[in-house]
C-alpha positions as CSV (number, residue, x, y, z in Angstrom):
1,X,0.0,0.0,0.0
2,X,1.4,3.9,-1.0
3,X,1.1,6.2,1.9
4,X,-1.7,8.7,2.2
5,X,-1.6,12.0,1.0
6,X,-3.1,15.3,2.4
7,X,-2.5,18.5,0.9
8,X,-2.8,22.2,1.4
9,X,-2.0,25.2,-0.5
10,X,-0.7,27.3,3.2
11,X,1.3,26.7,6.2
12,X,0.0,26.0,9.4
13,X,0.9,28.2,12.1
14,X,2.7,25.7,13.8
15,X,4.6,23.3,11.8
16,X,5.9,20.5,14.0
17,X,6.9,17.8,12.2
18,X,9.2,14.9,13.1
19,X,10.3,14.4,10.2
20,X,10.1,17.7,7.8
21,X,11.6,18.1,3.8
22,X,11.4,21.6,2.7
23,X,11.9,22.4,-1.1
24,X,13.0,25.8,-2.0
25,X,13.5,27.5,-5.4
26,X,17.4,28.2,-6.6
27,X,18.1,32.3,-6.5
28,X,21.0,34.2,-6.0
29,X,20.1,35.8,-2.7
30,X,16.7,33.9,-1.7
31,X,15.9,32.5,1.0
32,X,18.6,33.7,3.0
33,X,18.5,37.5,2.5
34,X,15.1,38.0,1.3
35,X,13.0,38.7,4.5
36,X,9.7,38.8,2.5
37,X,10.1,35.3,2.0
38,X,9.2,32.6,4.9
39,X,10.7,29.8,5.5
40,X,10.1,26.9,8.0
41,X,12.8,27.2,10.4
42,X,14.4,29.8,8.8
43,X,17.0,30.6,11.8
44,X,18.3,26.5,12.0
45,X,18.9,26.6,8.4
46,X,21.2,29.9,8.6
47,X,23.0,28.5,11.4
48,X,23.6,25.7,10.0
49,X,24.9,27.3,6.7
50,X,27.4,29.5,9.2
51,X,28.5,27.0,10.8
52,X,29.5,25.0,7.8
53,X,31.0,28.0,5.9
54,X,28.6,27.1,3.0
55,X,27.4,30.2,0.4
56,X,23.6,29.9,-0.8
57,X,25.0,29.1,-4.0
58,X,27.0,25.8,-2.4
59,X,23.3,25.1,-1.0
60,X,21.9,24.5,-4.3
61,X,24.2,21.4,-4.8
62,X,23.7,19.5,-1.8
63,X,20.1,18.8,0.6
64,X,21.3,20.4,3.9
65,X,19.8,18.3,7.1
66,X,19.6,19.2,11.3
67,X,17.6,18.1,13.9
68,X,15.8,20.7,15.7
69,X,15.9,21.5,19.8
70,X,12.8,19.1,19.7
71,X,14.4,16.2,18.1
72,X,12.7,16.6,15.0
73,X,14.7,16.1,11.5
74,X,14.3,19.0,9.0
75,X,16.1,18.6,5.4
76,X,16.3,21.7,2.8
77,X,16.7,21.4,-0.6
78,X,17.3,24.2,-3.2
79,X,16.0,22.7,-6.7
80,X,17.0,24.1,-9.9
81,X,14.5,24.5,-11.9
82,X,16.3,25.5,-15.3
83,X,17.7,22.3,-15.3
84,X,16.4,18.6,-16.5
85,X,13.5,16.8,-15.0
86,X,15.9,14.1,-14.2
87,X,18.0,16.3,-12.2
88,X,15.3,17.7,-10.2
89,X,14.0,14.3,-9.7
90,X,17.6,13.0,-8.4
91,X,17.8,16.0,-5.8
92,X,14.5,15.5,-4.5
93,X,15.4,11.7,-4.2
94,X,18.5,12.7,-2.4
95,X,17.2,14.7,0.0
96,X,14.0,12.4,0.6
97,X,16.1,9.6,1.4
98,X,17.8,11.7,4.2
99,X,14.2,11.5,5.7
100,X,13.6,8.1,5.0
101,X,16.4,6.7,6.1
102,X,15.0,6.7,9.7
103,X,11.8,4.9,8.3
104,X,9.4,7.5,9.4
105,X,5.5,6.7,9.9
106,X,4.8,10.2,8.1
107,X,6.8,12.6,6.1
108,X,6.0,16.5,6.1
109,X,6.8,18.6,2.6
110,X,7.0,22.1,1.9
111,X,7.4,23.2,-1.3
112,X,7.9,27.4,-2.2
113,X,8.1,29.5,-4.9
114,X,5.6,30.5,-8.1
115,X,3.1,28.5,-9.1
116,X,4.7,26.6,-11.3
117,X,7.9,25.5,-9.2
118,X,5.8,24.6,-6.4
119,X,3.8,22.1,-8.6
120,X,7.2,20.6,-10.0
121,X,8.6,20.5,-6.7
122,X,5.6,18.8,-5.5
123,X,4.7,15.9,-7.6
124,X,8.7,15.0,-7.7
125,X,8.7,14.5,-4.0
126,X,5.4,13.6,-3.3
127,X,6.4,10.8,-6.0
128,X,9.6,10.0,-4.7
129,X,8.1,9.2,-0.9
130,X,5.6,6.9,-2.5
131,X,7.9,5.4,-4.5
132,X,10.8,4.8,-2.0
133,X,8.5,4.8,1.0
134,X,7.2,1.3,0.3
135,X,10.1,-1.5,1.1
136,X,10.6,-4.0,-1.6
137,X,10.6,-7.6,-0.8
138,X,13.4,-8.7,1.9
139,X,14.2,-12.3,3.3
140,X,15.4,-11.0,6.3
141,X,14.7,-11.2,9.8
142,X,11.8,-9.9,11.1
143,X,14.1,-7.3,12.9
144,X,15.5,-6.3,10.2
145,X,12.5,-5.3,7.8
146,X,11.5,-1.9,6.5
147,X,8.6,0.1,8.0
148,X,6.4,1.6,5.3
149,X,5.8,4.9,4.8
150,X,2.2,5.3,6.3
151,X,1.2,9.4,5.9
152,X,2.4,12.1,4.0
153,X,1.6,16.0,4.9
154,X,1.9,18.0,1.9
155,X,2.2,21.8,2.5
156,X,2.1,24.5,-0.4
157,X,0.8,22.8,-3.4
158,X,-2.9,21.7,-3.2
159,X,-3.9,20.2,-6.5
160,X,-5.0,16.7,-5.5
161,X,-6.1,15.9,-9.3
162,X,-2.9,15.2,-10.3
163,X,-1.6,13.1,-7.3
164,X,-4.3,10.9,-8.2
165,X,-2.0,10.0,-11.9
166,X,1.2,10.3,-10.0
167,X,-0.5,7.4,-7.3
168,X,-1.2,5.5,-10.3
169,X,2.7,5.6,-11.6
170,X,4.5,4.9,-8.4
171,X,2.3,2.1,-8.0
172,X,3.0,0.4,-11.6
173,X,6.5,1.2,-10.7
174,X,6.2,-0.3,-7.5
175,X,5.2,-3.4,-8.9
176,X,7.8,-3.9,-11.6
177,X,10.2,-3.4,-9.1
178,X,8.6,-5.9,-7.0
179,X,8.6,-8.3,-9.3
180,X,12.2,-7.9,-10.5
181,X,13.7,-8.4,-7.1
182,X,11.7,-12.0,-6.4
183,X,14.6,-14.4,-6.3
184,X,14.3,-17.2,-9.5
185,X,13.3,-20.1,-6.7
186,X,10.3,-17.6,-6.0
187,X,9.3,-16.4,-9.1
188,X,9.7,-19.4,-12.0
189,X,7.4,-19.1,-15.2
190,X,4.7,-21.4,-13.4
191,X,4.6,-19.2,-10.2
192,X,4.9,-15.5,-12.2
193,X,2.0,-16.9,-14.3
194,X,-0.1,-17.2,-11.0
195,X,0.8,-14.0,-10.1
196,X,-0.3,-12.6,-13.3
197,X,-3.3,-14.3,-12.9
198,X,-4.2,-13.0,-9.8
199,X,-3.2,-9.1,-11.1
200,X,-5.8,-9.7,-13.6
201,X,-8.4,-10.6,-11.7
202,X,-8.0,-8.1,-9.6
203,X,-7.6,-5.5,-12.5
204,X,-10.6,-6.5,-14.5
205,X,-8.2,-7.5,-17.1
206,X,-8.6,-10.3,-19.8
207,X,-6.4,-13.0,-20.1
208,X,-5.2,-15.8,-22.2
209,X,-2.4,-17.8,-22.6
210,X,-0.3,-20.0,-25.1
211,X,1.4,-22.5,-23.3
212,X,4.0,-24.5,-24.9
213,X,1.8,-27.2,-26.1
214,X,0.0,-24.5,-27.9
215,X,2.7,-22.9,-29.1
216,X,4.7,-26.4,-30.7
217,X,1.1,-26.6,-32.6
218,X,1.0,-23.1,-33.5
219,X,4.8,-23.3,-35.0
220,X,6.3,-21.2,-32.6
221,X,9.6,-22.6,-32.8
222,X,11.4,-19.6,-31.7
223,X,9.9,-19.4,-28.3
224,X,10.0,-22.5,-28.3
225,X,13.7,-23.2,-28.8
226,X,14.6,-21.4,-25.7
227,X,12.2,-23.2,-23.0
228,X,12.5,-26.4,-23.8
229,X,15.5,-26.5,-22.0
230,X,13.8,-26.3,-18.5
231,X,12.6,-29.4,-17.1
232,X,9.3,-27.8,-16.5
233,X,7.3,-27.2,-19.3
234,X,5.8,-24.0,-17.5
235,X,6.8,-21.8,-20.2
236,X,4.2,-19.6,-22.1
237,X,3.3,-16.7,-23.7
238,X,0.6,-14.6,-21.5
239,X,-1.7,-12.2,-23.2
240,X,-3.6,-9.7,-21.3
241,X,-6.0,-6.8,-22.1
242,X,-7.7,-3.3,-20.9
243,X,-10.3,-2.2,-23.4
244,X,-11.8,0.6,-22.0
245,X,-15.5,1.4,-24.0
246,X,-14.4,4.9,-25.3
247,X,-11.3,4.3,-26.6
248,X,-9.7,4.4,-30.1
249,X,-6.6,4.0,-30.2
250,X,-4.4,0.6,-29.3
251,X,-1.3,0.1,-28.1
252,X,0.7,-3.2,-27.7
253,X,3.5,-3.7,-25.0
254,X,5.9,-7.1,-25.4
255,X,7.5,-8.0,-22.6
256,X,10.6,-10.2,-22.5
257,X,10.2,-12.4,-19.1
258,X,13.3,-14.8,-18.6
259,X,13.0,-15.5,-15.1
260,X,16.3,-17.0,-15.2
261,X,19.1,-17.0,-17.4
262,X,22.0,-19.6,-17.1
263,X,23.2,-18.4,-20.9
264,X,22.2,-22.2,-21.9
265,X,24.6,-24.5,-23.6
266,X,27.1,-21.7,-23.9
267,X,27.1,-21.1,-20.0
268,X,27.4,-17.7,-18.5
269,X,30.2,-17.3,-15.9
270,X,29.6,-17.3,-12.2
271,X,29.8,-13.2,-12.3
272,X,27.6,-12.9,-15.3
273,X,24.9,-14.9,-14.7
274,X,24.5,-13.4,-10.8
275,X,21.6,-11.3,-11.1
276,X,20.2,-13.5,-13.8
277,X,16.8,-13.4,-12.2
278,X,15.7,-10.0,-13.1
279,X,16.0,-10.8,-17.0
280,X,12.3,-11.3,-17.0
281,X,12.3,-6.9,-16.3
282,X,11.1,-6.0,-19.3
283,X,7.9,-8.0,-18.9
284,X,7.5,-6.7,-15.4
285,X,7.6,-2.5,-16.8
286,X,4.9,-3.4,-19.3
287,X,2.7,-4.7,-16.2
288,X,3.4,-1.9,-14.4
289,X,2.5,0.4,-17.4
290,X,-0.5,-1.5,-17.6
291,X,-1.7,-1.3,-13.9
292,X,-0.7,2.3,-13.9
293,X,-2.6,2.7,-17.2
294,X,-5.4,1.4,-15.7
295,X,-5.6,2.8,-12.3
296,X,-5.5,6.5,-14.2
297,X,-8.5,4.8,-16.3
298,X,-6.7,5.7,-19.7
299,X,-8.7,6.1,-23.0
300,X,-6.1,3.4,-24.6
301,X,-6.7,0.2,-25.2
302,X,-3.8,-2.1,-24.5
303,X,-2.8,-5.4,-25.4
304,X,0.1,-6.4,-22.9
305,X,2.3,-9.7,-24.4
306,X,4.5,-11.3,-21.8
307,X,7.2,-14.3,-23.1
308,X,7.6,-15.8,-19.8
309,X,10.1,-18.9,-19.6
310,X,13.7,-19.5,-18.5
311,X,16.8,-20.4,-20.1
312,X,18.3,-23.7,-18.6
313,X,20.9,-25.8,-20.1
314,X,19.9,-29.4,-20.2
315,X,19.2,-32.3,-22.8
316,X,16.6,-31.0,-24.4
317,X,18.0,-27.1,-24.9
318,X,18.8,-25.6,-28.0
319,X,22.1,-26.2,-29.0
320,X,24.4,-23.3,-31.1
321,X,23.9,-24.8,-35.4
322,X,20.4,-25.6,-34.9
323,X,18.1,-24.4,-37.2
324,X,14.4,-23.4,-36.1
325,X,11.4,-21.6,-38.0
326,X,9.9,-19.3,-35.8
327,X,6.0,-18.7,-36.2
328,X,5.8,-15.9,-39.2
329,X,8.2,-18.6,-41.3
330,X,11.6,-17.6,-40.8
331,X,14.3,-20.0,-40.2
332,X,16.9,-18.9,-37.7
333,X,20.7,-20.0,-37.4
334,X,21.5,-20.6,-33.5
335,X,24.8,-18.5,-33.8
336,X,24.9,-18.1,-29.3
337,X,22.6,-19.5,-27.0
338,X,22.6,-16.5,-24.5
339,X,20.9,-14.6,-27.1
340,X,17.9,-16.2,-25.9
341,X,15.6,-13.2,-25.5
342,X,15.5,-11.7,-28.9
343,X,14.1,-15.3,-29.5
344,X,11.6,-15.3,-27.1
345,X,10.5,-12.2,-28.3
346,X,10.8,-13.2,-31.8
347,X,7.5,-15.3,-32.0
348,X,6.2,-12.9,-29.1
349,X,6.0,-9.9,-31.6
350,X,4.5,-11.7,-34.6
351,X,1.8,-12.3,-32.3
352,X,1.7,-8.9,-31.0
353,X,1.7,-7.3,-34.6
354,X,-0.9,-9.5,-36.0
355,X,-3.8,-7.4,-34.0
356,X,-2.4,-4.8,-35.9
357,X,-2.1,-1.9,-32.9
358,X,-1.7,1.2,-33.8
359,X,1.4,1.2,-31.6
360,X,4.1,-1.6,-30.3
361,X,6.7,-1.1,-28.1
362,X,8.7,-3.8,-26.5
363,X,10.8,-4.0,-23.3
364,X,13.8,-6.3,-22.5
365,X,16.5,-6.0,-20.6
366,X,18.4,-7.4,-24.0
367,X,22.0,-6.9,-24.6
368,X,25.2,-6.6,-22.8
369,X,26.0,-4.0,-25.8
370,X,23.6,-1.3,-25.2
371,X,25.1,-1.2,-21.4
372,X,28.4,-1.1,-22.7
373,X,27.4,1.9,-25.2
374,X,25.1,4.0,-22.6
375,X,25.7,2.4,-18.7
376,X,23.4,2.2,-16.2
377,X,21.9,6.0,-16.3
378,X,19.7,6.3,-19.6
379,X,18.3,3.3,-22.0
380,X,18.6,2.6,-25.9
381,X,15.8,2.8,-28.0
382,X,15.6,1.8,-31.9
383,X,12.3,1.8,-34.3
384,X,10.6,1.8,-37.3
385,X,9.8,5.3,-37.3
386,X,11.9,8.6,-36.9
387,X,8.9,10.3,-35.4
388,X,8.6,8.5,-32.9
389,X,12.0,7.7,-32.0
390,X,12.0,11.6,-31.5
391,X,8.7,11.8,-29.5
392,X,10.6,8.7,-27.2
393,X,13.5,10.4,-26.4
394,X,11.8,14.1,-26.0
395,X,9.2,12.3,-23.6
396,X,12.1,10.6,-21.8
397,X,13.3,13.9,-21.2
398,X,9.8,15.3,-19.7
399,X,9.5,11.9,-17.5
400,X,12.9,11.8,-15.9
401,X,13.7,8.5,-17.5
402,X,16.4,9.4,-20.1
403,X,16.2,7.6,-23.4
404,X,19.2,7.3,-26.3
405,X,18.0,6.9,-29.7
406,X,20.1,4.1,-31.9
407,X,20.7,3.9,-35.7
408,X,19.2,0.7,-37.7
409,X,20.3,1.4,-41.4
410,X,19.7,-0.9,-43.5
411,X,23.3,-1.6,-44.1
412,X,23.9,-3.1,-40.6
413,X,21.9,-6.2,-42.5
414,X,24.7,-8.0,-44.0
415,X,25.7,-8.9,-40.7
416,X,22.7,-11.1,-40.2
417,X,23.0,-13.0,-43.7
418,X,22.9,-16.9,-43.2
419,X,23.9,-19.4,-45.7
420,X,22.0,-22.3,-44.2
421,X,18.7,-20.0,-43.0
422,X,17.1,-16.9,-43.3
423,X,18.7,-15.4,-40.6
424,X,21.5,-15.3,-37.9
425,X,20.0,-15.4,-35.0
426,X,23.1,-13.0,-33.7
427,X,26.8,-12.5,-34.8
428,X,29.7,-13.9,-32.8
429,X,32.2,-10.9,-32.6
430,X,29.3,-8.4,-30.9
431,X,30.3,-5.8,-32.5
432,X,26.8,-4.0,-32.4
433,X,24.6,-6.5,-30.9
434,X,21.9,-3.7,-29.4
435,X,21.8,-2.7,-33.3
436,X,21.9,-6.2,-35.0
437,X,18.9,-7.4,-32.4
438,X,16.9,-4.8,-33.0
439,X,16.8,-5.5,-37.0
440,X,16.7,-8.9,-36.3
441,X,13.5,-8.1,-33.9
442,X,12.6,-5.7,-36.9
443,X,11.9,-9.5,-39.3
444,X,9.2,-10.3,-36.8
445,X,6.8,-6.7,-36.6
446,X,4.3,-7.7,-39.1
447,X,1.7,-5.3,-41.3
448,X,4.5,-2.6,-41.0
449,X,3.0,-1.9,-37.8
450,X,5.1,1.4,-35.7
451,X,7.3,-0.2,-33.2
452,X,9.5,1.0,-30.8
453,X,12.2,-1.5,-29.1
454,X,14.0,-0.3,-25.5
455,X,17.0,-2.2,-24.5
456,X,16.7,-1.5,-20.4
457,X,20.7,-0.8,-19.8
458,X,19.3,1.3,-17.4
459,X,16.7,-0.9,-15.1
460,X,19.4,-1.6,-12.5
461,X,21.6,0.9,-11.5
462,X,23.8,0.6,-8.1
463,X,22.6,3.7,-5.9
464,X,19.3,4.4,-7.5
465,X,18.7,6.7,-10.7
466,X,15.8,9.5,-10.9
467,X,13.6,9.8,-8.5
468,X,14.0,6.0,-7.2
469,X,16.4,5.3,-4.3
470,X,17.0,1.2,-5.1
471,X,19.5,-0.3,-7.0
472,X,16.5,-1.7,-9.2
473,X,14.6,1.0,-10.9
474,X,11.5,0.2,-12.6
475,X,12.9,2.5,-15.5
476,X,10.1,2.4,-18.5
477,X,7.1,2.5,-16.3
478,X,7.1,6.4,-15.9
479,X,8.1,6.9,-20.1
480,X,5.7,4.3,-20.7
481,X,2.9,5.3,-19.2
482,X,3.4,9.3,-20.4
483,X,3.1,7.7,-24.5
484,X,0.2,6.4,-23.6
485,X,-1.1,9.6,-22.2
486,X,0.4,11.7,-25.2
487,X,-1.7,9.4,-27.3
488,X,0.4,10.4,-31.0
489,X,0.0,7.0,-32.7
């Protein structure tokens, strides 16, 4: 559960607040010298700016925090609002944390300035408590587990209409997160499955599934290459949908969903494949999306495609040489066996396209490549569309989760050419790989439908990114959901 919110546009006239973030607006000489302007423990903060021999301007880099004569914790923050979205996100996350650290019951927020800075100011911080003031999933003693954040007083902004949206995200990004952390023993294709099942009861969503008996008759041979290496045939691909009655438009979101990857016959090392278990991320931001979507009760209809299976080496497990004909036709030469999830997805967006969406957009956390190229702070994005490679990486900027557009000439194709099949399923140097997956991906969109592929380089990064304070980060559900709302198909 997200904590509660109350909000009011003015101060009480006594604000005493165990634990109290105040967000001010970067100036030259305000708030220290400018006596028309008020605020909340004014004299502590100067003191404490003395003391440390810090200018106003050295303010505006770091979230200042003291504990008042009462034993109360007060943090200030000076937010720069002629910068990104991202970096007002990451301050206010800074500073929040300082707060939540001591896993307060409630958390107080001020926020000053125009209009228009306390709004920013107060949707980034009001969405940063929900979003790092629910504990993820721990196996730890009882002793040791996180208190949720229960309350949260929100001083100087008022407008309760768009919390309501904001709610919606944090709690789509809640539960990608969730999901992602679940260790593999907890969360194998048969028991994320259940899970799903249960989301979409609860969401009013509908649901159907192609398990792999269905999938061997329907010819899915890509998809089906990769889990029949598990010894249990749990694999499938999960198909759920929000139709709303009004609207007009449809959007697809693909999912890759390897709850575990070992690499297969050509075996990850022990560094490598730690951490395997949050392969299946990309299928857990387009459920978030979709719960977020459907708590804000968008006018989008939305077809959500998860490929959930593993990738265990055993007997039965594709092998590099083989040669298998995925469901639109195409033969694929098995060039590396850890390049399981453009398979997956392979079949996965054939089925996807067929409904012929007016949008497709597929998440996986895909290639080694793309975190080589970009790290862990933005996320790669290709298409079939220059528009909206540029409406993707403009909206990336507006929702704090950067996005780097790729190139996907046509001459990169060579690459790919098989003399035994259609395709290479991959190349063997690497040179490329985000590139060369994405036009292999491209051989599966049918009826030229406008796709958008995001390589997740960014959906774990040590010491949190944006506005999230965990080393996982749910990155895709926040861009996600604003192309939905922007509804340009």
């Amino acid at each position: 559960m997200l904590a509660q919110l109350t909000a009011s546009s003015a101060l009480p006239k006594a604000l005493n607040a165990p634990h109290l973030l105040v967000l001010l607006p970067k100036g030259k000489t305000w708030p220290l010298k400018d006596k028309l302007m008020s605020v909340p423990h004014r004299e502590l903060l100067v003191a404490v700016l003395k003391r440390r021999g810090m200018k106003v301007e050295e303010f505006a880099d770091t979230p200042i925090a003291a504990n008042h004569a009462d034993g109360s914790l007060i943090v200030w923050a000076m937010l720069d609002f002629d910068k990104t979205n991202f970096v007002v996100h990451a301050q206010v996350r800074k500073a929040m944390q300082l707060l939540l650290s001591e896993q307060p019951a409630s958390v107080t927020i001020v926020v000053q300035g125009d209009d228009a800075q306390c709004q920013q100011a107060a949707e980034a911080a009001v969405y940063a408590a929900w979003v790092n003031g629910a504990p993820l999933p721990l196996h730890k003693k009882k002793a040791d587990q996180r208190k949720p954040l229960q309350k949260i007083a929100l001083y100087g902004f008022a407008d309760t209409k768009i919390f309501a949206a904001l709610k919606a995200q944090a709690a789509g990004n809640l539960l990608c997160r969730t999901l992602t952390v679940l260790p593999p023993n907890e969360l194998t294709p048969a028991q994320y499955r259940k899970r799903v099942k249960d989301l979409a009861k609860q969401n009013g969503w509908q649901l159907k599934e192609f398990d792999m008996k269905a999938l061997r008759k329907m010819g899915a041979g890509a998809f089906v290459a990769v889990a029949q290496g598990s010894h249990e045939d749990d694999a499938a691909i999960v198909h759920l949908r929000y139709g709303p009655a009004k609207a007009k438009h449809t959007v697809a979101l693909v999912g890759k969903g390897i709850c575990f990857d070992t690499g297969g016959h050509n075996l990850k090392p022990a560094r490598y494949m730690h951490g395997m278990h949050e392969d299946m991320n990309g299928s857990a931001v387009a459920l978030g999306i979709l719960l977020a979507a459907t708590q804000q009760k968008l006018a989008v209809n939305i077809d959500c495609w998860l490929a959930i299976a593993q990738n265990h080496i055993g007997p039965k497990a594709y092998k590099q040489n083989d040669i298998v004909k995925a469901l639109n036709g195409t033969t694929i030469e098995i060039m590396h066996t850890d390049a399981e999830g453009r398979m997956v997805l392979a079949d996965t967006l054939t089925l996807a396209s067929r409904e012929k969406p007016n949008l497709l957009i597929d998440f996986a956390t895909l290639t080694g490549s793309m975190h080589v190229a970009l790290g862990a702070r933005y996320s790669g994005v290709l298409g079939n569309r220059e528009a909206l490679l540029q409406q993707a990486v403009q909206i990336g900027q507006q929702s704090g989760e950067r996005l780097c557009a790729f190139p996907m000439d046509d001459d990169y194709e060579p690459a790919l050419d098989s003399k035994v099949a259609d395709i290479k399923q991959c190349t063997l140097d690497g040179e490329a790989d985000h590139i060369l997956a994405a036009r292999f991906l491209k051989r599966f969109v049918e009826h030229d439908t406008p796709w958008l592929h995001v390589d997740l380089s960014a959906s774990r990064c040590e010491g949190g990114l944006g506005s999230v304070a965990s080393d996982v980060t749910g990155f895709g559900v926040a861009w996600g959901l604003r192309m939905l709302q922007e509804n340009k198909y």
